[in-house]
DOKOL-241118 format. One record per residue (C-alpha): x, y, z; residue in one letter; chain. Coordinates in pm, whole numbers, plus 50000, padded with zeros to 5 digits. Layout:
BEGIN
+-------+-------+-------+------+-------+
|     u |     v |     w | rest | kette |
+-------+-------+-------+------+-------+
|     X |     Y |     Z |    a |     A |
...
+-------+-------+-------+------+-------+
***
This chain:
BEGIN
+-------+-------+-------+------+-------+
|     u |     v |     w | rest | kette |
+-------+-------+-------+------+-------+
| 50346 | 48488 | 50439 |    x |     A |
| 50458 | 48205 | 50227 |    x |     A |
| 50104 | 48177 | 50053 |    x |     A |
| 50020 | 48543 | 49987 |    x |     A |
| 50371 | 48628 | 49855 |    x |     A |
| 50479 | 48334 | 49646 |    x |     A |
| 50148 | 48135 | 49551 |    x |     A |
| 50025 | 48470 | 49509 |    x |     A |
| 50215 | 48720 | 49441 |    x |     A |
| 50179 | 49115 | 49420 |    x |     A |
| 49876 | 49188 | 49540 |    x |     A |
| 49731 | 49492 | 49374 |    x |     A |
| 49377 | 49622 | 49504 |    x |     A |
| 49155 | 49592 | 49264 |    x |     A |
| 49366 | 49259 | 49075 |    x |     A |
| 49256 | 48921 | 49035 |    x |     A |
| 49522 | 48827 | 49266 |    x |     A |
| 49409 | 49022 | 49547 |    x |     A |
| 49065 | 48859 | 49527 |    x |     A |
| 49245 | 48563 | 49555 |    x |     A |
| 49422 | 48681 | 49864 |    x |     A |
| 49084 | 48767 | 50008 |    x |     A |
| 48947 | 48446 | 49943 |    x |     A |
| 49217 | 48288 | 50099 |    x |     A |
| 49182 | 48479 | 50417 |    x |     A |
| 48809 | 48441 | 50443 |    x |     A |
| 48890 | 48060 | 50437 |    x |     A |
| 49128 | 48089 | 50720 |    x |     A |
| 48890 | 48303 | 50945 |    x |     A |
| 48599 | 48015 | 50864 |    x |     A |
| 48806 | 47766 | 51008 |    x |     A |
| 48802 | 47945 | 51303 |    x |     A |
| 48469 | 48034 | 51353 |    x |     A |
| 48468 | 48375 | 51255 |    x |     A |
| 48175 | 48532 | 51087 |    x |     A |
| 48367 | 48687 | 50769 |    x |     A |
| 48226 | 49008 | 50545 |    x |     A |
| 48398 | 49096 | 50200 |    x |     A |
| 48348 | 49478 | 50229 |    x |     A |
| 48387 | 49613 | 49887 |    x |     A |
| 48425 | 49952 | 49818 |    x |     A |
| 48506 | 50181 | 49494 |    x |     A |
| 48676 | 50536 | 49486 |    x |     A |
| 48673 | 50723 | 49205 |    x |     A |
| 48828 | 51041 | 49332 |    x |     A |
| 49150 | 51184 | 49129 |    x |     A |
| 49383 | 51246 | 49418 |    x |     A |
| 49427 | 50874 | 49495 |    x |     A |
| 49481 | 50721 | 49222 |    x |     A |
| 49843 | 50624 | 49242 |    x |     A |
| 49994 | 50348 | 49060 |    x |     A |
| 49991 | 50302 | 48629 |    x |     A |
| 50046 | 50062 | 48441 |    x |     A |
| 50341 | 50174 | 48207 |    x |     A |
| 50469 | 49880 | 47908 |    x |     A |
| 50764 | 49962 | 47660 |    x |     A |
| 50796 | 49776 | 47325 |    x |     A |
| 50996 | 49618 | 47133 |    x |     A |
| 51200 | 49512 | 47422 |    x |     A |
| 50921 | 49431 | 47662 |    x |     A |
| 50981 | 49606 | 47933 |    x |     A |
| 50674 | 49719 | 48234 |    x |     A |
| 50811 | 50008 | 48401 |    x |     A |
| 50714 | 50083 | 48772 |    x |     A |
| 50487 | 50381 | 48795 |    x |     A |
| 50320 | 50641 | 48984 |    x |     A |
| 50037 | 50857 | 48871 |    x |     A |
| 50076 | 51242 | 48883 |    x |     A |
| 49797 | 51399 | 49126 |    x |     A |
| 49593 | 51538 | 48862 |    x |     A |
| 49636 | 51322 | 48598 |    x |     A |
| 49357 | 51260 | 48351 |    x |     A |
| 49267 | 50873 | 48376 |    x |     A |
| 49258 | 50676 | 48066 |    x |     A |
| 49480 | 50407 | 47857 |    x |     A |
| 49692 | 50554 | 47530 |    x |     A |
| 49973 | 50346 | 47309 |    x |     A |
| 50172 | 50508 | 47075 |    x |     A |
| 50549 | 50587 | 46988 |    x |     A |
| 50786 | 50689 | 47217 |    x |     A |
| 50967 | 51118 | 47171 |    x |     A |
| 51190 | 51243 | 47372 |    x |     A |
| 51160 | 51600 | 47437 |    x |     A |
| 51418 | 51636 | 47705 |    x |     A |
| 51342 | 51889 | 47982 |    x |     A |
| 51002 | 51966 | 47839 |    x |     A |
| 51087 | 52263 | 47688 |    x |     A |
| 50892 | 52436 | 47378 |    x |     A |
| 51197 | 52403 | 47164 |    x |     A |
| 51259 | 52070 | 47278 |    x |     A |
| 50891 | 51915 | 47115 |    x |     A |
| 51026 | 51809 | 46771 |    x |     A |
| 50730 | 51860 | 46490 |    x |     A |
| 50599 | 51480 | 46514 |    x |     A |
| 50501 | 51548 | 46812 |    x |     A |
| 50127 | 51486 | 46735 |    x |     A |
| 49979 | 51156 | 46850 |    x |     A |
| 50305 | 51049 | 47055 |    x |     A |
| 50407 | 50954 | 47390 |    x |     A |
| 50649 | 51210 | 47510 |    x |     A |
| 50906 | 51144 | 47770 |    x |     A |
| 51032 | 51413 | 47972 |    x |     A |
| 51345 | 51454 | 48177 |    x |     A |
| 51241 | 51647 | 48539 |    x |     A |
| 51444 | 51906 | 48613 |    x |     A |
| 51367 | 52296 | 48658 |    x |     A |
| 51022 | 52266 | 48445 |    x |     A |
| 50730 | 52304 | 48618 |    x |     A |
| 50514 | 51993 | 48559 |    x |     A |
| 50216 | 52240 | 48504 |    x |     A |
| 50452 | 52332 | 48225 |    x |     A |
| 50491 | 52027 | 48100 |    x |     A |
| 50172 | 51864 | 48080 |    x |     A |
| 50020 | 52221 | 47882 |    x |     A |
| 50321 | 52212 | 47636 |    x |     A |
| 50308 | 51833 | 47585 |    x |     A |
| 49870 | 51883 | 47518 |    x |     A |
| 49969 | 52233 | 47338 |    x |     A |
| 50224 | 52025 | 47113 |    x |     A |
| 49951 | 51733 | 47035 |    x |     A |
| 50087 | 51453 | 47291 |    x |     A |
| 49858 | 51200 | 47405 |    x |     A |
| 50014 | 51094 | 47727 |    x |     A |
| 50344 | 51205 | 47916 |    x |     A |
| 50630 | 50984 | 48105 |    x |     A |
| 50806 | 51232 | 48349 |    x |     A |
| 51186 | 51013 | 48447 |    x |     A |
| 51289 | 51129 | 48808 |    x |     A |
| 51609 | 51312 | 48828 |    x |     A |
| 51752 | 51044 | 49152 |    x |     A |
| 51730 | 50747 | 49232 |    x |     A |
| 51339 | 50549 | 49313 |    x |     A |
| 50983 | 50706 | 49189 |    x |     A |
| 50842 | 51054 | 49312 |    x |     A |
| 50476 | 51156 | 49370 |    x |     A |
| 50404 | 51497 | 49144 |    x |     A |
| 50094 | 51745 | 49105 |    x |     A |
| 49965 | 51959 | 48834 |    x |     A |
| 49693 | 52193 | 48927 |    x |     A |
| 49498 | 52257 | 48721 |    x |     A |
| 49389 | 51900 | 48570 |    x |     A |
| 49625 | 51750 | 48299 |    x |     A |
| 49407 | 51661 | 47979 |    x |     A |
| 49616 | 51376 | 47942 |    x |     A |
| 49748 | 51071 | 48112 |    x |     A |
| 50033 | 51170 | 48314 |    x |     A |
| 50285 | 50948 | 48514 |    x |     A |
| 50614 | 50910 | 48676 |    x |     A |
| 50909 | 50671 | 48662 |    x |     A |
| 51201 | 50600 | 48781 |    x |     A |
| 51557 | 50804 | 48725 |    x |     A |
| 51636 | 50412 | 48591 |    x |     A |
| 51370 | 50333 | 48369 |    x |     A |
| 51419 | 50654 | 48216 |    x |     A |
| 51811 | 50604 | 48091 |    x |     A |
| 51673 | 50269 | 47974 |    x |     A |
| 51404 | 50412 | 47752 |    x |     A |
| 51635 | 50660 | 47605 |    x |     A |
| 51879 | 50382 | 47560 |    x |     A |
| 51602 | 50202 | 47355 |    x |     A |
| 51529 | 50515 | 47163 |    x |     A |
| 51880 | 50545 | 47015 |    x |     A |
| 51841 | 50239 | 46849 |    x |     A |
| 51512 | 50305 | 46696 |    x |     A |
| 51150 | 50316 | 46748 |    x |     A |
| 50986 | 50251 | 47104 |    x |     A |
| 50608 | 50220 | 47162 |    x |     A |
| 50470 | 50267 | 47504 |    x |     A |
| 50163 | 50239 | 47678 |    x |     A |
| 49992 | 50435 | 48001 |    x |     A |
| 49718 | 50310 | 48157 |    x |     A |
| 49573 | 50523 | 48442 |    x |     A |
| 49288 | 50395 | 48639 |    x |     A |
| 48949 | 50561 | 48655 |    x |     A |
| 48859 | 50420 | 49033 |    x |     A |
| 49019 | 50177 | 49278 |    x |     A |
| 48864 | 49888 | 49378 |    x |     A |
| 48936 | 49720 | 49713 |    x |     A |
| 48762 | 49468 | 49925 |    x |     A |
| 48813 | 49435 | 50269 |    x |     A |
| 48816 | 49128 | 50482 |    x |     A |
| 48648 | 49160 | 50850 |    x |     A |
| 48618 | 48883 | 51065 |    x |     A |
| 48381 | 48925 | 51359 |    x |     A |
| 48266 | 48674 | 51650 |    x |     A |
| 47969 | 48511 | 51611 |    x |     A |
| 47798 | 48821 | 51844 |    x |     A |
| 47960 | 49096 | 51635 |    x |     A |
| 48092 | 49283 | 51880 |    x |     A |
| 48468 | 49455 | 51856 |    x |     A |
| 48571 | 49557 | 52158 |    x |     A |
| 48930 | 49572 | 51988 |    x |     A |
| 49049 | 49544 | 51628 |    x |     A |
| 49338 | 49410 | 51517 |    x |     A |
| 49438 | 49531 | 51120 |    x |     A |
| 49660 | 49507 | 50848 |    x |     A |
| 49700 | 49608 | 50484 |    x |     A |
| 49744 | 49304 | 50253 |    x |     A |
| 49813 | 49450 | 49944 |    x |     A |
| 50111 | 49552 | 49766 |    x |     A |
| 50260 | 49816 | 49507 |    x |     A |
| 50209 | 49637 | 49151 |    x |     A |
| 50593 | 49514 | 49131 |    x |     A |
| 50691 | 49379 | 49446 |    x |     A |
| 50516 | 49009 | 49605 |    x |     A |
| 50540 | 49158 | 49902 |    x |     A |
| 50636 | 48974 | 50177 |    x |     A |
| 50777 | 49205 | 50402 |    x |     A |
| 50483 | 49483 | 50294 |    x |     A |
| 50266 | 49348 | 50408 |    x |     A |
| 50210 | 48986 | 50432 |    x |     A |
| 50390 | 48987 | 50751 |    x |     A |
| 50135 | 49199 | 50849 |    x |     A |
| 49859 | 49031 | 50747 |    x |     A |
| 49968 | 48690 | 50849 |    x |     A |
| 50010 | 48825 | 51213 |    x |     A |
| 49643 | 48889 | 51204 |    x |     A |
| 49534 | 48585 | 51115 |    x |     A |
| 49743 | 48415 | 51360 |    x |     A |
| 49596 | 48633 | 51650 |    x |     A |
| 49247 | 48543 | 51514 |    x |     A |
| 49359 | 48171 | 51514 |    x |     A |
| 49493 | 48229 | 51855 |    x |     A |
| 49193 | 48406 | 52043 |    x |     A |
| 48934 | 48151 | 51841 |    x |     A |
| 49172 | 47869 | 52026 |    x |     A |
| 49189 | 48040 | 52352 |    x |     A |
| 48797 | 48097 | 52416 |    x |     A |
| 48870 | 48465 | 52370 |    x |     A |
| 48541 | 48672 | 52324 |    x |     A |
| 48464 | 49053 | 52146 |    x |     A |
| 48808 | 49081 | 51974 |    x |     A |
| 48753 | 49138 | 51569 |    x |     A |
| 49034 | 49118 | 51272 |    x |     A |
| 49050 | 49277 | 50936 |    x |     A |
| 49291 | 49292 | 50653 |    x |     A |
| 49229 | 49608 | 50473 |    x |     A |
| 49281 | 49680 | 50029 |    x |     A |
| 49446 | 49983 | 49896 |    x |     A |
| 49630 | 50109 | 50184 |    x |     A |
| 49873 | 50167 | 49927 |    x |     A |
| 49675 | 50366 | 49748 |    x |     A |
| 49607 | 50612 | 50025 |    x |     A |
| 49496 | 50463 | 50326 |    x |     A |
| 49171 | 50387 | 50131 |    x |     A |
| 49017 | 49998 | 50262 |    x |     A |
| 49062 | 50128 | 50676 |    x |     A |
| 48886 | 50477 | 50551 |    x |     A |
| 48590 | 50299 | 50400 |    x |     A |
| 48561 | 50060 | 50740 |    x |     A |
| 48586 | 50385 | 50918 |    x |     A |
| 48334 | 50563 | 50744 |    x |     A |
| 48089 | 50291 | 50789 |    x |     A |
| 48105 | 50246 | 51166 |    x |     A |
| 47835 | 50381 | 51362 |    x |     A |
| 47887 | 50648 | 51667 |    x |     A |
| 47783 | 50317 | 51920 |    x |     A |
| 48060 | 50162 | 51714 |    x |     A |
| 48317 | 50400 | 51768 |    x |     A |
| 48259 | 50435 | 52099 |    x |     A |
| 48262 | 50048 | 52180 |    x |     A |
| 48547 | 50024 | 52000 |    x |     A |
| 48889 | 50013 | 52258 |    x |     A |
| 49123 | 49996 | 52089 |    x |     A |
| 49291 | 49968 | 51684 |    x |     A |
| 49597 | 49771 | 51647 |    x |     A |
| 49801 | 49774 | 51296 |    x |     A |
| 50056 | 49569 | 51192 |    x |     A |
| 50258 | 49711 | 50880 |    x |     A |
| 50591 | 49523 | 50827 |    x |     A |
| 50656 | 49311 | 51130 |    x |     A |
| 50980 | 49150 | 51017 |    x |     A |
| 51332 | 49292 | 50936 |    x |     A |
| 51526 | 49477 | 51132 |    x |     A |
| 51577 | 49375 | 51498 |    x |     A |
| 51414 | 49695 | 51704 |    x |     A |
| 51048 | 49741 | 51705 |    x |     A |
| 50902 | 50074 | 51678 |    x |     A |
| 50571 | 50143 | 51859 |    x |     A |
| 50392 | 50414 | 51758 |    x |     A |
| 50029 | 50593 | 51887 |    x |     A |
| 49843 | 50715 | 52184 |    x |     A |
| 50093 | 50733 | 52448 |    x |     A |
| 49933 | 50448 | 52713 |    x |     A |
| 49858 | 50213 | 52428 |    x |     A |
| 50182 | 50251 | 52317 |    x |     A |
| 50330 | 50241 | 52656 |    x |     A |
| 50188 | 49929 | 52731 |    x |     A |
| 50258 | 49791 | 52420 |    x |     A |
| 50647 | 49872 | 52473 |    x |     A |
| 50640 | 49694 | 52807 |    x |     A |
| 50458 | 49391 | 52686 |    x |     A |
| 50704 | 49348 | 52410 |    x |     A |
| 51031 | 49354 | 52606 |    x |     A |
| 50859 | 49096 | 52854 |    x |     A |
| 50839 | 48924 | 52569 |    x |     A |
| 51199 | 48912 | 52478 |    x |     A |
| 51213 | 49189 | 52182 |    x |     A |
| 51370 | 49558 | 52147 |    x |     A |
| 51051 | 49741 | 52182 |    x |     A |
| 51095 | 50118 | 52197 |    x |     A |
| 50808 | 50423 | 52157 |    x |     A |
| 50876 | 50595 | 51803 |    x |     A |
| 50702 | 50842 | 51558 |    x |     A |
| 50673 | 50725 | 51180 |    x |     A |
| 50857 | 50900 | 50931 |    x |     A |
| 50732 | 51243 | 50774 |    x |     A |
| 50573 | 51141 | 50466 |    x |     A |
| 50491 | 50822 | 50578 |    x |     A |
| 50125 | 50650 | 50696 |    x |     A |
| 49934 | 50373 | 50786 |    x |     A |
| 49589 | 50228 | 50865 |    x |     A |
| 49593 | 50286 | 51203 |    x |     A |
| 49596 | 50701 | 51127 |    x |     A |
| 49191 | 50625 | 50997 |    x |     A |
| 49086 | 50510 | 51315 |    x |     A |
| 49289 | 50774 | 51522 |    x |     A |
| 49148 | 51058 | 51307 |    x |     A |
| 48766 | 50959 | 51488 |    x |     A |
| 48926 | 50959 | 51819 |    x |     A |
| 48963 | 50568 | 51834 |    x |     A |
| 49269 | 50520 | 52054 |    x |     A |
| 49520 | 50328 | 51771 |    x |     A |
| 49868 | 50193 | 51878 |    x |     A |
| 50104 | 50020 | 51576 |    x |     A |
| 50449 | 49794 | 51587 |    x |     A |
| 50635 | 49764 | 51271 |    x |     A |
| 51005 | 49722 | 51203 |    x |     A |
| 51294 | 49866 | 50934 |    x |     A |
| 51235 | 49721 | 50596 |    x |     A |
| 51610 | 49677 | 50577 |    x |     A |
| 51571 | 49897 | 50208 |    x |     A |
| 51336 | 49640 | 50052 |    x |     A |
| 51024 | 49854 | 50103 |    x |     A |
| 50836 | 49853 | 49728 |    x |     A |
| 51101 | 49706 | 49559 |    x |     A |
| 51098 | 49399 | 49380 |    x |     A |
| 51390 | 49255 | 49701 |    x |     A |
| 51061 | 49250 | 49886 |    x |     A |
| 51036 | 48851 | 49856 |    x |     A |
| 50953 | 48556 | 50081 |    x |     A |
| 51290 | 48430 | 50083 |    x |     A |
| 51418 | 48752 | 50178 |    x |     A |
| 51149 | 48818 | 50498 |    x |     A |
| 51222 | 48458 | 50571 |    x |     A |
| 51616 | 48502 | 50653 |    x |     A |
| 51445 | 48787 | 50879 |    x |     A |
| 51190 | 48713 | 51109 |    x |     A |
| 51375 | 48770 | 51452 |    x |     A |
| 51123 | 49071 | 51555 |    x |     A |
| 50803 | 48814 | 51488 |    x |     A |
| 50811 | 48655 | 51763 |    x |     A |
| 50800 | 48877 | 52018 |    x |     A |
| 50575 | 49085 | 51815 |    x |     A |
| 50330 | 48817 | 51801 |    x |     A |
| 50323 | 48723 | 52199 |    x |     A |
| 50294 | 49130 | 52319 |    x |     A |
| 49986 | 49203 | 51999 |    x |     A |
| 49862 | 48869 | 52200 |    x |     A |
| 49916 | 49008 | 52539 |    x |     A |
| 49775 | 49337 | 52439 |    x |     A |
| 49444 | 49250 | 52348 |    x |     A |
| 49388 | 49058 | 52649 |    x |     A |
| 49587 | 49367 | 52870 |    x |     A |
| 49314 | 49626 | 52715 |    x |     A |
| 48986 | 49435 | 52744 |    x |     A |
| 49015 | 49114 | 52947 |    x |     A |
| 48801 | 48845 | 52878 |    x |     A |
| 48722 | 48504 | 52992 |    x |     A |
| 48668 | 48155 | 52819 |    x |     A |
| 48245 | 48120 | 52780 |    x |     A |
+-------+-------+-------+------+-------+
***
């Protein structure tokens, strides 16, 4: 955890950092005589591109950002207007060439983005209305860059506004790029998989989400290496925040003998925080999962992730691959820049136990014996 959140650091797919991360991983699986692939992928599609990169001047200032679905990808700079609400009558006459930033409220956002184009903008900021970011859509396309921040960052823009000129820049990726890391015995076969997503949102190291994760993995690949343990593969996964995409690219490129070989999916997504662990999947993988855990010493109890809310395991459980996931609360730290090393270090009670029922589990769901 240490070395992926702090020598790191946010782990973007796509970043230099995260190829770092990946590097570092492949290194670890080496050791332990894994045979490691770097699976990159690309995705180009609109509707998952998520995060922008949004930079204020002349008070530096990068502003955390989400991309509206149906933005138009691309990187424009210019001076800062506020047009409030996005009304007509709100676009002042220099509107040409600018930056607008708009306050949501009752305006559509397919509203916005044709007024701000109509009115000569080159990009639009949209500032939530409440506290954190939101996820938007404008149907049809935007012809402009198009991205949201938070209720926060938009009272500080508007703050630098009234004392004079602001300049601000969107840049909205064309594609994502991932790679993910899959570490196979030396007679490929993956009888189970264990998984986790290592990379972050662009402002937050991450610790919690997900190098707890991700370290958990390559402790149980450490583990079965030392204990003679045969047909049990690992991968961390890229861009789960960006849609689930790294575990829908492995997914897509497993054959039907593949699939069917494959037992079981385990995911790990933010394995330390609060005390209880949820468990969450097909019922007798979860079951057992439950009952290994409180052997173990933890509060494991069944659970259903919240509405909205995703992980890697739902890629392999969409092909019928029987998936079963632990995670914990976040304790509010969930991309946010709180998410630290020092903070998931002060709360690790759930690892443990965590660690010795994932253990227990892959063992419980295909047995195997030293060679």
């Amino acid at each position: 955890m240490r070395v992926l959140s702090e020598e790191i650091g946010s782990r973007l797919a796509g970043s230099e950092n995260i190829d770092r991360a990946a590097e570092y991983a492949r290194e670890q699986f080496e050791r332990w005589g894994y045979v490691v692939e770097l699976q990159d992928f690309s995705d180009s599609r609109p509707e998952v591109r998520i995060f922008a990169q949004v930079h204020a001047e002349p008070e530096p200032r990068d502003l955390h950002s989400i991309v509206f679905l149906g933005s138009k990808p691309g990187s424009v700079g210019g001076r800062l207007v506020d047009v409030g609400s996005g009304l007509d009558e709100e676009f002042p006459a220099d509107t040409g060439g600018a930056i607008v930033l708009i306050q949501r409220g009752d305006t559509l956002f397919n509203d916005m983005a044709a007024r701000a184009k109509a009115h000569g903008a080159i990009g639009a900021i949209v500032a939530n209305n409440k506290e954190g970011l939101f996820r938007g859509t404008i149907e049809p396309r935007a012809d402009l860059p198009f991205a949201a921040i938070s209720q926060v960052d938009g009272e500080a823009l508007r703050e630098q506004l009234a004392d004079g000129a602001v300049e601000v820049s969107i840049d909205v990726p064309a594609s994502i790029d991932g790679t993910n890391v899959i570490a196979r015995p030396p007679s490929g076969t993956c009888r189970t998989l264990s998984g986790a997503h290592y990379d972050t949102v662009p402002w937050a190291r991450g610790a919690v989400d997900n190098a707890s994760g991700s370290a958990l993995v390559l402790e149980l690949a450490r583990a079965s290496s030392a204990a003679g343990l045969t047909d049990h593969c690992f991968a961390l996964f890229s861009a789960e925040e960006e849609g689930l995409l790294g575990s829908k690219h492995f997914v897509s490129l497993m054959s039907e003998e593949a699939k069917t070989n494959l037992a079981a999916y385990f995911n790990y997504d933010v394995v330390v925080g609060g005390a209880t662990v949820d468990v969450i999947g097909d019922v007798d993988l979860a079951t057992e999962a439950v009952a290994l855990g409180t052997q173990a010493g933890g509060d494991f109890v069944l659970a259903k992730l919240a509405q909205g809310s995703s992980s890697d395991h739902a890629s392999f459980s969409k092909v019928g691959i029987p998936v079963a996931m632990m995670t914990v609360d976040d304790l509010g730290v969930l991309h946010t820049e709180r998410d630290t090393f020092e903070f998931a270090s002060q709360h690790t009670e759930p690892l443990q136990p965590i660690a010795d029922a994932a253990f227990e589990l892959i063992q419980s769901v295909l047995p195997t014996a030293s060679p």
